[in-house]
C-alpha positions as CSV (number, residue, x, y, z in Angstrom):
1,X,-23.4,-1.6,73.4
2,X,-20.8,-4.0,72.6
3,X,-20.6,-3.3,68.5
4,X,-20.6,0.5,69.4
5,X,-17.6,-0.2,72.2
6,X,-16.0,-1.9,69.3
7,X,-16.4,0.7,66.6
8,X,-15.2,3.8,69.2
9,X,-12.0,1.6,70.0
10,X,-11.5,1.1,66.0
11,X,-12.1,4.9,65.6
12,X,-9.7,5.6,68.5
13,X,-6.8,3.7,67.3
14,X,-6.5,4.7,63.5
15,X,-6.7,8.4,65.1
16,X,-3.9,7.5,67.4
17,X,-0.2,9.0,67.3
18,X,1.8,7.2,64.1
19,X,4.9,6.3,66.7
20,X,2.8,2.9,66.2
21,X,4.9,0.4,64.1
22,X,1.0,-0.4,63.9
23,X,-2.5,0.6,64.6
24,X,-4.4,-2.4,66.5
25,X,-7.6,-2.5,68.7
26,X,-8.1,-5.2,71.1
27,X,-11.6,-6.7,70.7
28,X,-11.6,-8.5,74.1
29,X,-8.6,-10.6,75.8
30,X,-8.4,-13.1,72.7
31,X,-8.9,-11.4,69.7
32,X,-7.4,-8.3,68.3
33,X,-7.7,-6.3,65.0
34,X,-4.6,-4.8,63.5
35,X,-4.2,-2.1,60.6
36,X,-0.9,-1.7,58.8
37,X,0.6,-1.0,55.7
38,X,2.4,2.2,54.1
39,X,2.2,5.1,51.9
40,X,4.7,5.5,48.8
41,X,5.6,7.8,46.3
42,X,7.7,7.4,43.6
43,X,9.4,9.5,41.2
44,X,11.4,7.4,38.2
45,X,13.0,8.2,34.7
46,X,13.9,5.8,32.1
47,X,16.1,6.2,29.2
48,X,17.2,3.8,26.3
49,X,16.1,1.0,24.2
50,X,13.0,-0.7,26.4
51,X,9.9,0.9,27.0
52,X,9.4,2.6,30.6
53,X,8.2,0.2,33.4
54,X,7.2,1.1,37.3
55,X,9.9,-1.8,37.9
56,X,11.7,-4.3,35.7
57,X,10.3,-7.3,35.4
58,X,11.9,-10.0,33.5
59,X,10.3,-9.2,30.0
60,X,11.6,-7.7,26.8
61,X,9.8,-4.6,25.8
62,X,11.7,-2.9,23.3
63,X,11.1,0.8,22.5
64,X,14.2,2.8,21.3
65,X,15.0,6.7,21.9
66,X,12.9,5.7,25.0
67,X,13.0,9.0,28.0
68,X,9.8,9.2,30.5
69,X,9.4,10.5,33.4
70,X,6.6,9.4,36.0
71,X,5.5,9.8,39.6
72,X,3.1,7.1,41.0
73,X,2.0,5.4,44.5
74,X,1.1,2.2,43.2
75,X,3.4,0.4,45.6
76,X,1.5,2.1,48.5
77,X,-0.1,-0.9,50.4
78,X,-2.5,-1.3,53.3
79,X,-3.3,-4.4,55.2
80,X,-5.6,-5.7,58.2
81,X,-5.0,-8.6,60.9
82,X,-6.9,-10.9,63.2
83,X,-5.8,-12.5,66.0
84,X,-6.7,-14.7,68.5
85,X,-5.0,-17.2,70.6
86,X,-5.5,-20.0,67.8
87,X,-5.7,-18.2,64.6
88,X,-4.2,-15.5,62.4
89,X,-5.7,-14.6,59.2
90,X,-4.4,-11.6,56.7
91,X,-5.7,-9.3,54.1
92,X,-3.6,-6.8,52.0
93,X,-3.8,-5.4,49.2
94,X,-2.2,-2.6,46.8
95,X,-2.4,-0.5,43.9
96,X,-1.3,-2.0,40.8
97,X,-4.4,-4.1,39.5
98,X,-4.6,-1.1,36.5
99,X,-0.8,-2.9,35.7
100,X,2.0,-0.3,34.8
101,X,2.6,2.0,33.0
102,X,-1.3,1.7,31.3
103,X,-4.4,1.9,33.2
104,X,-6.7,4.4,34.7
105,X,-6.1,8.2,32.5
106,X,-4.4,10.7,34.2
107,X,-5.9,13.4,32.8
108,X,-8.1,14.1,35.9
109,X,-6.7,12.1,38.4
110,X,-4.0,9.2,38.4
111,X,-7.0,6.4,39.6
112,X,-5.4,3.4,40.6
113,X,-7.5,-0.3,41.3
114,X,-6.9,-2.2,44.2
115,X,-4.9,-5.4,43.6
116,X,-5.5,-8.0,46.4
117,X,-1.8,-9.5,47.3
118,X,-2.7,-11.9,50.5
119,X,-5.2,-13.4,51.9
120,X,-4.5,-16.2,54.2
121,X,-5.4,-17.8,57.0
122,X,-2.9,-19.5,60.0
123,X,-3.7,-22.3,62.2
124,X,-1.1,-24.6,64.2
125,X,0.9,-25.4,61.7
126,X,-0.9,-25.2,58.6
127,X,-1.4,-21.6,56.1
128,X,-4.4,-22.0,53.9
129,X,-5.2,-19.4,50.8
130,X,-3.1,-16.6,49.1
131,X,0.5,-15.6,50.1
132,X,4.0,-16.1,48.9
133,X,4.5,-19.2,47.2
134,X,6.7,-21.6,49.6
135,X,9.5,-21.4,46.2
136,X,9.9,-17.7,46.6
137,X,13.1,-16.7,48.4
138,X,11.6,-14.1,50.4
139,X,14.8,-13.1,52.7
140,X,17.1,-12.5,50.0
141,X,15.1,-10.0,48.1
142,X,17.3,-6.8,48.5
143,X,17.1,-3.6,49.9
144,X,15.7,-1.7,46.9
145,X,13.5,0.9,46.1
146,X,11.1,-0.9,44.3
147,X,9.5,-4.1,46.6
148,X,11.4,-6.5,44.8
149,X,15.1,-6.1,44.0
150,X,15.8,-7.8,40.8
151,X,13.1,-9.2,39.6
152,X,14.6,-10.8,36.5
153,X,16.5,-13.1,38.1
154,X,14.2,-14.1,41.3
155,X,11.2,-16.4,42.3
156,X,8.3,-14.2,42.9
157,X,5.0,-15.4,43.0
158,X,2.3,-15.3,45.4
159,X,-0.9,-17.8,45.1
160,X,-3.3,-19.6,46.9
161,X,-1.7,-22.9,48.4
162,X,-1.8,-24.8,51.4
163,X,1.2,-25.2,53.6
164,X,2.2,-27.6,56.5
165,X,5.6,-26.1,58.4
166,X,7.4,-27.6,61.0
167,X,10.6,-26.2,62.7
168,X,12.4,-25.7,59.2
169,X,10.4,-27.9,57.4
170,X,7.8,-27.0,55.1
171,X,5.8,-28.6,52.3
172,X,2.6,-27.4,50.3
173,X,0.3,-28.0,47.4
174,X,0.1,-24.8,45.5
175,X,-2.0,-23.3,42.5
176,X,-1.0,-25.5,39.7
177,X,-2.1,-23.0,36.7
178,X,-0.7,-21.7,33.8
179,X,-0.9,-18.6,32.1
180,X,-2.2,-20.1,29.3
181,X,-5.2,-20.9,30.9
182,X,-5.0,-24.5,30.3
183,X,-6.8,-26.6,32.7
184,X,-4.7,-28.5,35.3
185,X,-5.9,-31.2,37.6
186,X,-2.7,-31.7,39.9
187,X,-1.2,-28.9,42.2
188,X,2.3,-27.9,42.2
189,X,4.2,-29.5,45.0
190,X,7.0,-27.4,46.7
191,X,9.2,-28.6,50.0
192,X,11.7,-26.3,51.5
193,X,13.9,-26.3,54.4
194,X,15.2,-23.2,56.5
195,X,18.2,-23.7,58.4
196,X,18.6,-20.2,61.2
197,X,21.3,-19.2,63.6
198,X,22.7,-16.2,64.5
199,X,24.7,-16.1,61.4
200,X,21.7,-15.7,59.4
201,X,19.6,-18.0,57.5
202,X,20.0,-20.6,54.1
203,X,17.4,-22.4,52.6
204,X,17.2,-25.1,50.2
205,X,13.7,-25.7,47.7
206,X,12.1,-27.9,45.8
207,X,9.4,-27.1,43.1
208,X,7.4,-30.4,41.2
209,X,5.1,-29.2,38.7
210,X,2.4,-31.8,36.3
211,X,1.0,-30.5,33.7
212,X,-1.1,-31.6,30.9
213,X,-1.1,-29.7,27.7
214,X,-4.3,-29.9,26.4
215,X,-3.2,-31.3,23.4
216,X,-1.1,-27.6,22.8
217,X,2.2,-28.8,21.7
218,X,3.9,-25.4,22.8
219,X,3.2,-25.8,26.8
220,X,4.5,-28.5,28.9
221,X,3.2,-32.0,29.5
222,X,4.8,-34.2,32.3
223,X,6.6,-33.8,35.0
224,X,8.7,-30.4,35.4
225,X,11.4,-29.7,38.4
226,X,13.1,-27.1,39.7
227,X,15.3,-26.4,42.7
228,X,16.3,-22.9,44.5
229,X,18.9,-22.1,46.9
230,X,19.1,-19.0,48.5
231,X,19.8,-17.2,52.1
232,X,20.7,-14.0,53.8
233,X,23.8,-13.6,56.0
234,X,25.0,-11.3,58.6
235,X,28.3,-9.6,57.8
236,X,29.9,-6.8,59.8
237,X,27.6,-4.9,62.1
238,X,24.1,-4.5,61.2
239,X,25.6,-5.5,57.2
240,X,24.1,-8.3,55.1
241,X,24.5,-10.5,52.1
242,X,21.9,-11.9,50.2
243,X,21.5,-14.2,47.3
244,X,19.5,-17.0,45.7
245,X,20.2,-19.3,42.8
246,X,17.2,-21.0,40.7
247,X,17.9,-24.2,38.3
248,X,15.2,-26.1,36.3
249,X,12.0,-25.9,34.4
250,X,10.5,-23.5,36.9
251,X,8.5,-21.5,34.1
252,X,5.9,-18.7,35.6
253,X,7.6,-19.0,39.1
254,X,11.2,-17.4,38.1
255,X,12.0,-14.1,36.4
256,X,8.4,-12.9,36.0
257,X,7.4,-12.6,32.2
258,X,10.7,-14.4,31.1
259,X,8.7,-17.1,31.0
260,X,4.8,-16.5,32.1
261,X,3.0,-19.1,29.5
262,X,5.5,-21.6,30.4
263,X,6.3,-22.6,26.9
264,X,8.0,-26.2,26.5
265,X,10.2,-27.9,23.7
266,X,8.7,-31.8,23.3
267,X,6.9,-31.0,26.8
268,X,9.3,-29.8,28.5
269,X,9.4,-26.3,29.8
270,X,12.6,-24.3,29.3
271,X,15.2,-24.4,31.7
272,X,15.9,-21.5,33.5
273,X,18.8,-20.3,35.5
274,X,18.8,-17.3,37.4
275,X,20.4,-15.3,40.7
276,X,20.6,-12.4,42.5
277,X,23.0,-10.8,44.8
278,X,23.1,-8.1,47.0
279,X,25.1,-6.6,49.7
280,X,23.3,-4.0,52.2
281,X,25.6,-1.2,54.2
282,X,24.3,0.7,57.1
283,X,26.4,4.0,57.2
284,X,25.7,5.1,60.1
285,X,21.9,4.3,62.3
286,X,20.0,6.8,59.7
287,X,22.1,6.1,56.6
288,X,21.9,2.8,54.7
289,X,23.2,1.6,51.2
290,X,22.1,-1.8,48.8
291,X,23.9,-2.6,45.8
292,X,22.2,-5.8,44.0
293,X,22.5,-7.9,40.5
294,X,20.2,-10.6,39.1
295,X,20.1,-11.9,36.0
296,X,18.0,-15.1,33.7
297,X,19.3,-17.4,31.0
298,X,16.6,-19.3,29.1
299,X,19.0,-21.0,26.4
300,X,15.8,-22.3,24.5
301,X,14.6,-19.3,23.4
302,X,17.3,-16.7,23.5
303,X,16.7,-14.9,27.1
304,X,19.6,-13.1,28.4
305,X,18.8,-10.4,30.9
306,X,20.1,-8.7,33.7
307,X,19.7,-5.6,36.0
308,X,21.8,-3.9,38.4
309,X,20.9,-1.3,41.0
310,X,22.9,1.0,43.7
311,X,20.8,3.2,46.2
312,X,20.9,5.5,49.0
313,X,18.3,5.5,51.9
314,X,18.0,8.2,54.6
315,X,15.8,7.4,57.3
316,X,14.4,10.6,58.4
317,X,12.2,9.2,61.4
318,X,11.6,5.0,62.7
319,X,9.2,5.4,59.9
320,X,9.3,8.0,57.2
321,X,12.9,7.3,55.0
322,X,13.4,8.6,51.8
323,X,16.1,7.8,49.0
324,X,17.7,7.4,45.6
325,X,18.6,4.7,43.2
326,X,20.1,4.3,40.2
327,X,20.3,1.4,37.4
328,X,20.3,-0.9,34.1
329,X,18.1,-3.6,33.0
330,X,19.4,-5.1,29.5
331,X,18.4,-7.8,27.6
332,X,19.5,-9.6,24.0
333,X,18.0,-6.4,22.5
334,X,18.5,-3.7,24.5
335,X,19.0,-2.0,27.5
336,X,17.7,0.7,29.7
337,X,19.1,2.9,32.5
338,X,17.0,4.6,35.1
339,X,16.9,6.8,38.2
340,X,14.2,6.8,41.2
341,X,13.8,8.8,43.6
342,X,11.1,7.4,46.7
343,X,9.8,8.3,49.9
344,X,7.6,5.9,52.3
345,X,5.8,5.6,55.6
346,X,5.4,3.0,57.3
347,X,2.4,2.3,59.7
């Protein structure tokens, strides 16, 4: 009687009205099941000198007289929750293990395979398995219409790790491998600390990487460090500023595919700097604007890239919003302009 209770109450509430910011059932007094997530659509042209992605990353794909046109839902996400009085663990997942703009045909049907993003568990003050590395500067990501802003010049990582935070405080041993593959018997050590008010937030981080190079005298052997700096501020109204600033031999963590195998001169790996800025406006309480920049230099092997995006963002209900965005991303060989146009619900 008890599983069937259960199952009628799960039934009930992902049939219930979507005014829900999310869809939970209460199990009994202490634990409760939560479903969330949201549905996206995309519709994005690129023209110029680098091959078509779903979103820049910070690579250097160069295809000239590129002009393609694609609609996707890859970024559509789903997600479930469980909590009791102790514990909170998460699962989510999305749409982009098939990797863009190659995968699944689309001659029948545009089949997409789940990509697991978190999966993590929360007790006290500790976070054990998959979720954002502590490095990444999650609050100054902007506003954009792809998850993620500029990518080229931002920590983004997620991995498996485990975290001790207190107050502002928190430190974690994190996945220490490489693309390469090479083996690795120390984890990565990161310590950050969040200082809050109602000004906003700034953060300061600390990445110490050791890694052996299996006798590979491309990748990195030693010691590595890097250091990030970012924050998001209030401005005027319901305005903010974001940015973030990385220094260091960060490697896979910064600008994703700048540089992913970490690659090293006389162990070292390449020293990387890289930003982002971005101001969001809120016209009115429907009508919202973000205008962002980020950009990498890796001096060692030539890497100068940068993208810059502009949008507008109606939102049509608490939950449904639609917009427009256009951009650039150029490198040293090339560059790229593009135009998206997106619309997403929210659970």
């Amino acid at each position: 009687m008890k599983k069937l209770a259960i199952t009628l109450a799960v039934c009930s509430a992902l049939a219930s009205t979507a005014s829900n910011a999310e869809y939970s059932v209460d199990i009994n007094e202490d634990h409760t099941l939560s479903f969330g997530g949201y549905f996206k659509a995309d519709l994005r042209n690129v023209q110029g000198d680098l091959a078509y992605l779903d979103f820049w990353i910070g690579n250097n794909r160069v295809q000239p007289n590129t002009n393609e046109t694609r609609f996707n839902v890859r970024e559509s996400r789903f997600n479930i929750k469980y909590l009791n009085t102790k514990i909170k663990a998460v699962l989510e997942w999305d749409f982009y293990d098939d990797q863009q703009p190659t995968g699944a045909s689309e001659t029948v049907t545009g089949g997409h395979s789940l990509r697991l993003r978190h999966a993590y568990v929360e007790y006290d003050k500790w976070t054990l398995g998959q979720t954002w590395s502590t490095f990444m500067p999650l609050v100054s990501i902007a506003d954009a219409l792809d998850f993620g802003g500029a990518h080229v010049g931002q920590v983004f990582i997620r991995q498996s790790q485990i975290r001790y935070t207190n107050g502002g405080l928190e430190l974690a041993l994190e996945n220490p491998s490489t693309q390469s593959g090479a083996s690795q018997s120390i984890p990565d050590v990161v310590a950050r600390y969040t200082f809050k008010g109602d000004w906003g937030q700034v953060a300061f981080a600390g990445l110490m990487r050791n890694l052996d190079n299996n006798d590979d005298v491309t990748a990195a052997d030693g010691t590595q460090f890097a250091y990030n700096v970012h924050g998001r501020i209030k401005t005027f109204g319901k305005d903010d500023f974001r940015f973030s600033y990385s220094d260091g031999r960060s490697g896979r963590y910064v600008s994703p595919a700048a540089n992913i195998n970490d690659l090293a001169t006389n162990g070292d790996i390449h020293e990387a700097q890289a930003y982002t800025l971005a101001y969001r406006h809120f016209w009115n309480e429907s009508w919202r604007s973000s205008a962002y920049y980020g950009a990498v230099k890796i001096d060692e092997i030539g890497a100068d890239r940068k993208h810059w995006g502009v949008n507008l963002i109606k939102s049509i209900t608490p939950h449904f919003s639609v917009g427009g965005e256009l951009g650039n991303y150029k490198t040293e060989s090339g560059d790229s302009d593009y135009f998206q146009l997106s619309a997403k619900y929210v659970l």
